[in-house]
C-alpha positions as CSV (number, residue, x, y, z in Angstrom):
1,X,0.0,0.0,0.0
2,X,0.9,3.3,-0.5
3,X,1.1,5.6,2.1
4,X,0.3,9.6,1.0
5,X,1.2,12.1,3.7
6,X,0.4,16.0,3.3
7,X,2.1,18.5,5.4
8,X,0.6,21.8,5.4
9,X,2.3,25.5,6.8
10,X,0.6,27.4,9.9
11,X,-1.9,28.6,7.3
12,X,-3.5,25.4,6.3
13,X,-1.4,26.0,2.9
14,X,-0.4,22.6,1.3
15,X,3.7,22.8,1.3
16,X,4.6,19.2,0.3
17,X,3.8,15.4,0.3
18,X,5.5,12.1,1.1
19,X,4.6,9.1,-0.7
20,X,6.2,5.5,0.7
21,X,5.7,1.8,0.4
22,X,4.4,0.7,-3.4
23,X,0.9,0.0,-4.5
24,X,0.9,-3.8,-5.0
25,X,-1.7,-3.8,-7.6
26,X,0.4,-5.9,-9.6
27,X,3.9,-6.8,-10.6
28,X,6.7,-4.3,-11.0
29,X,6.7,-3.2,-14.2
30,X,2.7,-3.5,-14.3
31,X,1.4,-1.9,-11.2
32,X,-0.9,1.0,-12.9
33,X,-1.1,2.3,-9.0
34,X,1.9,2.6,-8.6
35,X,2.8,4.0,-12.1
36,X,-0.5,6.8,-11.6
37,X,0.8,7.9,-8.3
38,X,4.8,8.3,-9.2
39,X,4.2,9.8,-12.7
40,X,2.1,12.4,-11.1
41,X,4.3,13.2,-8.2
42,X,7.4,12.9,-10.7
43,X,5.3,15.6,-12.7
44,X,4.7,18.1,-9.8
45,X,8.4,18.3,-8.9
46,X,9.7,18.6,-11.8
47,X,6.9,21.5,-12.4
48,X,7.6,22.9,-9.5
49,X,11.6,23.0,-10.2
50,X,11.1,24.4,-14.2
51,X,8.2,26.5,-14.4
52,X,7.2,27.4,-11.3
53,X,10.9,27.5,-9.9
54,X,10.5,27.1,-6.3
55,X,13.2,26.6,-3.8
56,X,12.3,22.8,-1.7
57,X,13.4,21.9,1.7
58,X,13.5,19.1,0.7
59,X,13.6,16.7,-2.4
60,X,13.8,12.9,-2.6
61,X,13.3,10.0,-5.3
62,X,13.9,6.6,-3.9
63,X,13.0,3.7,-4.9
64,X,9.2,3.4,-2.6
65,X,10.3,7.1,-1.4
66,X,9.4,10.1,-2.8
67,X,8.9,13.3,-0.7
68,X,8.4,17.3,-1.8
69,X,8.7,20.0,0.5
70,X,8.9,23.8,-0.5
71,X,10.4,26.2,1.4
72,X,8.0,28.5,3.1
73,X,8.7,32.0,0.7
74,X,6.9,29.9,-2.3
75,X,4.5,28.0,-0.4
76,X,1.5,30.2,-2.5
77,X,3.3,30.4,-5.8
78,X,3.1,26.0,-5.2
79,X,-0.6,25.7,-4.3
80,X,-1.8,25.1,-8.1
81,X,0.4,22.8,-8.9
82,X,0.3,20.8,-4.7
83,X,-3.8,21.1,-4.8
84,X,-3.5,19.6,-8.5
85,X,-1.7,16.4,-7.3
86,X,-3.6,16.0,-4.2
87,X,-6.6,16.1,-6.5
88,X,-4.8,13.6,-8.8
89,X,-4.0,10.9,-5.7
90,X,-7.8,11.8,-4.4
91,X,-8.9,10.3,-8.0
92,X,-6.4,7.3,-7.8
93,X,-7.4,6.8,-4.2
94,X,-11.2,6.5,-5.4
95,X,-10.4,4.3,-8.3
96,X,-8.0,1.9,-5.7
97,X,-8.9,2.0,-2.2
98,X,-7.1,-1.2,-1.5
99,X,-3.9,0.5,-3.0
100,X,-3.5,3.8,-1.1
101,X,-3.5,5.5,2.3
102,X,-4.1,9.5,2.6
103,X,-2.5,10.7,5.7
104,X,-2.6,14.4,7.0
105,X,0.1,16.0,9.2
């Protein structure tokens, strides 16, 4: 299962996510979960980093371990694109109940 954790600043502002564990909808290589949820958080980094160009606290990509956190001076130039994923793992979350768990910090 997937585990989906949000942490948000003083202001209720989303400023990041952590995603560990893997789906187990299938075998790696053809888990659709697990392909949905890292494509879209791959996505809102790299978003993030280009277009939006935000400074992160921190940044990791491991293998059943990936985690966003933006610094706190571009916490509301990141809501789009942090509201847009959470919206995105909402709608994978709906699809796969069995696959993922939503946390809130």
């Amino acid at each position: 299962m997937i585990k989906v954790k949000y942490y948000y600043d003083d202001d209720f502002s989303l400023k990041g996510f952590c995603l560990k564990g893997h789906a187990d909808f299938a075998e790696i290589g053809y888990d659709i979960v697990c392909s949905a949820v890292t494509s879209n958080a791959i996505a809102v980094i790299n978003s993030l980093d280009k277009l939006v160009k935000v400074e992160f606290e921190t940044v990791i990509g491991q293998e059943g371990h990936i985690e966003c956190i933006v610094k706190d001076t571009y916490i509301e130039k990141s809501q789009l694109l942090l509201n847009h994923f959470q919206l995105a793992i909402d709608g994978i979350k709906r699809e796969y109940p069995k696959n993922i768990k939503i946390l809130k910090k």
